[in-house]
C-alpha positions in Angstrom: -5.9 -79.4 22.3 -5.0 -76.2 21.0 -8.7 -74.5 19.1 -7.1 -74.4 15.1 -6.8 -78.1 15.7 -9.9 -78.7 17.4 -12.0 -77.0 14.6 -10.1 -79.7 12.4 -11.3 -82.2 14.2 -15.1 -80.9 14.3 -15.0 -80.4 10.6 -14.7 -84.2 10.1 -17.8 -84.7 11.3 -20.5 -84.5 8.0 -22.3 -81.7 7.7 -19.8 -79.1 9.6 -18.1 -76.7 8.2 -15.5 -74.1 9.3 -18.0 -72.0 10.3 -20.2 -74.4 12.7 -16.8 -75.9 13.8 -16.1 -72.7 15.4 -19.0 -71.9 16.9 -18.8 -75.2 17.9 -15.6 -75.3 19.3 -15.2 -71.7 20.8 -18.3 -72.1 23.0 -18.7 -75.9 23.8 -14.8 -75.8 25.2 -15.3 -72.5 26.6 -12.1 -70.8 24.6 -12.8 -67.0 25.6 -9.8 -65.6 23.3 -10.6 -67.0 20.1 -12.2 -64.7 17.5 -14.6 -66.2 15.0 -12.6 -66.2 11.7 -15.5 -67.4 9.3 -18.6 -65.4 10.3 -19.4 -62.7 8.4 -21.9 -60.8 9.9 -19.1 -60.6 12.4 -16.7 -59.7 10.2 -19.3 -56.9 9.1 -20.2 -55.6 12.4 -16.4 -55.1 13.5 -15.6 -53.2 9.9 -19.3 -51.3 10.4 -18.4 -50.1 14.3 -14.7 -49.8 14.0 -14.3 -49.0 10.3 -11.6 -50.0 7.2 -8.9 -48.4 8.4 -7.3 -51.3 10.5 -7.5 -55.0 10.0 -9.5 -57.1 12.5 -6.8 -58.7 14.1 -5.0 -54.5 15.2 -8.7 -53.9 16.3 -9.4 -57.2 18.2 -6.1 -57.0 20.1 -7.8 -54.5 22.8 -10.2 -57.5 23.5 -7.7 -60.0 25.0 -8.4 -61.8 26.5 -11.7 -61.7 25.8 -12.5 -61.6 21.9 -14.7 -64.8 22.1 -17.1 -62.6 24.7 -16.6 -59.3 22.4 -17.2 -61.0 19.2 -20.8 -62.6 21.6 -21.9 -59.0 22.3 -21.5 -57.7 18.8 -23.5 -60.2 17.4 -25.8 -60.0 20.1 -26.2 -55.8 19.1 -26.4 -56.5 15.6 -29.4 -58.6 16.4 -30.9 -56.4 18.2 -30.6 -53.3 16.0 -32.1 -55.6 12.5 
């Protein structure tokens, strides 16, 4: 099952959204290229490290295979520095 159809499938379940599908989803089947599309903070901590000038898919392309891990670690460091 490919990830865009497993969060699909997670989201049927009351009470998750696209958010906890993913997180959901990404780690419980172990997908290590899948970037979070629906967290925020994430979102924030890419645009606040890498700045505006790219999107996040041009900046996340250097962390293939990888960008589950990456996106891990930056939320790990943004815990740390609040």
């Amino acid at each position: 099952m490919q990830p865009a159809d497993a969060f699909a499938q997670v989201q049927t379940i009351l009470g998750m959204g696209p958010f906890s599908a993913e997180l959901v989803v990404i780690r419980g089947a172990n997908f290590p290229d899948v970037l979070p599309r629906n967290e925020g903070k994430l979102s924030d901590e890419i645009a606040k490290r890498y700045g505006l000038e790219r999107t996040i898919d041009e900046i996340t392309e250097a962390w293939k295979p990888f960008r589950s891990w990456a996106a891990v670690h930056l939320r790990a460091l943004r815990a740390m520095e609040e």
